[in-house]
C-alpha positions as CSV (number, residue, x, y, z in Angstrom):
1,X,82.2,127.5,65.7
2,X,84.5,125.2,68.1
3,X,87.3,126.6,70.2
4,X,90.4,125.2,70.0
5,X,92.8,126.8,72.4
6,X,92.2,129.5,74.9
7,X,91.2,133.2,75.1
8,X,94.7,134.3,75.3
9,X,93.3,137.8,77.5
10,X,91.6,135.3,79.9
11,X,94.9,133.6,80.2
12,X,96.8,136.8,81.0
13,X,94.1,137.6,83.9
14,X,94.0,134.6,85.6
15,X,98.0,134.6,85.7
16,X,97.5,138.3,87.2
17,X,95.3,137.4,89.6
18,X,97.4,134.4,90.6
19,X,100.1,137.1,91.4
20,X,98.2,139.4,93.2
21,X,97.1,136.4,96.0
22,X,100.5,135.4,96.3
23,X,101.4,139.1,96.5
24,X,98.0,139.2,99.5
25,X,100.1,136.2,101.2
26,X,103.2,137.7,101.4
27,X,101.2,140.9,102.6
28,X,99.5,138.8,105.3
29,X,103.0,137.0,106.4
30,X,104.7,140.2,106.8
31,X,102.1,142.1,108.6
32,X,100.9,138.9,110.9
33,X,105.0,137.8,111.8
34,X,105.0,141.1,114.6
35,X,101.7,140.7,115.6
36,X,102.7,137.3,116.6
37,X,105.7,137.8,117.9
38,X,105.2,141.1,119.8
39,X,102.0,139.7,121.5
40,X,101.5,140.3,125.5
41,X,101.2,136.3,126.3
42,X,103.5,134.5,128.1
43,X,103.5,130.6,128.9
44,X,104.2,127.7,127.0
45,X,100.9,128.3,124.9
46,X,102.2,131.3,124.1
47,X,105.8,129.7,123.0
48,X,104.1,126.7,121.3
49,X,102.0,129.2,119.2
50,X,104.9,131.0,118.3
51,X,106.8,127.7,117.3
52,X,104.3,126.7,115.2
53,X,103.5,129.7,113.5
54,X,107.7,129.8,112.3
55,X,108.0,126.1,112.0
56,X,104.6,125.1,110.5
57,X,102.2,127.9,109.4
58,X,104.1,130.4,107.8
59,X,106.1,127.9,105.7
60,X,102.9,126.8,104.6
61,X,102.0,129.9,103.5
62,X,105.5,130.7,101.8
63,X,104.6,127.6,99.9
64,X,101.2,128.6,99.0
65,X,102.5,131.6,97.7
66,X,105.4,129.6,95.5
67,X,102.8,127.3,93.9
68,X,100.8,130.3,93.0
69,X,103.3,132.4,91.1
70,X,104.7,129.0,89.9
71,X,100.9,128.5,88.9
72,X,101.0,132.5,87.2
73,X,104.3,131.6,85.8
74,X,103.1,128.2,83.8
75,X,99.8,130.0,82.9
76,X,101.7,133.2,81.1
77,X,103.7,131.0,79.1
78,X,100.6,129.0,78.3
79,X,99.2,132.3,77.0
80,X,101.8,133.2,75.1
81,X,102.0,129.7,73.6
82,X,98.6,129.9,72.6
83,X,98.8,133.8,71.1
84,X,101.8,132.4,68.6
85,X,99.3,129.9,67.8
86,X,96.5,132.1,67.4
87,X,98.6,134.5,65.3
88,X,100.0,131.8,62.9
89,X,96.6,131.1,61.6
């Protein structure tokens, strides 16, 4: 028998899984921001590192975590597409 389609329950759990990363990002960002900031270091290394990580690296990661529930968001409706399908037959 040939598939046509997707396993709407597969679906569902990789748009779940997609939210619980960018969930783990926004985790990590929130718990890394004070250890950054707060750090004993002083010096421009220290003020470079701390530039970057508010001008470069966690923006990055803010965006990382937009494309995956953007990801979760186009795989739901995918499954939900393919369960109206599934339950027209």
């Amino acid at each position: 028998m040939n598939m046509l389609g997707a396993a709407v329950e597969e679906l569902w759990s990789l748009a779940s899984r997609l939210r619980a990363k960018r969930d783990a990002i926004d985790a990590m960002i929130a718990e890394m921001t004070p250890l950054i900031e707060g750090i004993e270091w002083k010096g421009a290394d220290r003020d470079r590192f701390v530039d970057e990580w508010h001008t470069i690296h966690r923006p990055s990661l803010f965006r990382l975590a937009t494309d995956l529930i953007d990801g979760a968001v186009e795989v739901g409706q995918a499954a939900e597409r393919q369960a109206q399908a599934s339950s027209a037959d």
